[in-house]
C-alpha positions, 0 to 999 in steps of 0.5 A, spaced: 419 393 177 424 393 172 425 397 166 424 392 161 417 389 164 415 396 166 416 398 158 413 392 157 407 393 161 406 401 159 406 398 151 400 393 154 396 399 156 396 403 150 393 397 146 389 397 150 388 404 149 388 403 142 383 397 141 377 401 146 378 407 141 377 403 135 370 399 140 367 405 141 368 409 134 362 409 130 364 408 123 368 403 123 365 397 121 362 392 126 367 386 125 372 390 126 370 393 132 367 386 135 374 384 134 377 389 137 373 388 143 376 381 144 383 383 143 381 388 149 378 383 153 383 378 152 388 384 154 384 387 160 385 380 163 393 380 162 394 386 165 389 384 171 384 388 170 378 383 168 378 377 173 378 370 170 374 365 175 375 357 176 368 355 174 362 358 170 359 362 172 352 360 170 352 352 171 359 352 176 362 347 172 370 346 171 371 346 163 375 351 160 371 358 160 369 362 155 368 369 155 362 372 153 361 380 150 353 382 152 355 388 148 361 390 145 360 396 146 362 395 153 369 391 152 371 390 158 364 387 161 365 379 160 362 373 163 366 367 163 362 362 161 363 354 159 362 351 151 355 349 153 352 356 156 356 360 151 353 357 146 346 359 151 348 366 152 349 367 144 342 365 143 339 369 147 344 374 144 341 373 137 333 373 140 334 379 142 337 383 136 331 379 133 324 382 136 
């Protein structure tokens, strides 16, 4: 691996560091820690440790996926989701936190 992209990947990783650290501080407001969450999944994905499939994972279509946090407190925890079971999932989400 050449020097640049290894420099590059190193730089990735302690990112990725940053945003876990920020996920998993407790005085940190929640919007801040749910966006972190995000930009860590998103970068797992890039540096290859989260694997994106070709087809949603609940109804197996081919659309454009979607990922979705069951909790943000695990960031790197997502399932890859179409729109329609997306919008499913986020509703099951706001019933639990409600009862």
């Amino acid at each position: 691996m050449k020097k640049i992209r290894r420099k590059r990947q190193q730089a990735l990783f302690s990112r990725l560091g940053r945003h876990l650290e920020i996920c998993f501080d407790s005085f940190r407001p929640r919007r801040i820690r749910t966006r972190s969450a995000r930009y860590a999944a998103a970068l797992g994905e890039s540096l290859g440790l989260i694997d994106r499939p070709k087809v949603c994972s609940w109804c197996r279509r081919r659309q454009r996926l979607q990922r979705h946090h069951w909790d943000y407190q695990e960031p790197l925890n997502v399932t890859f989701l179409c729109p329609d079971c997306h919008a499913i999932a986020d509703g099951m989400v706001m019933a639990q936190a409600i009862a």
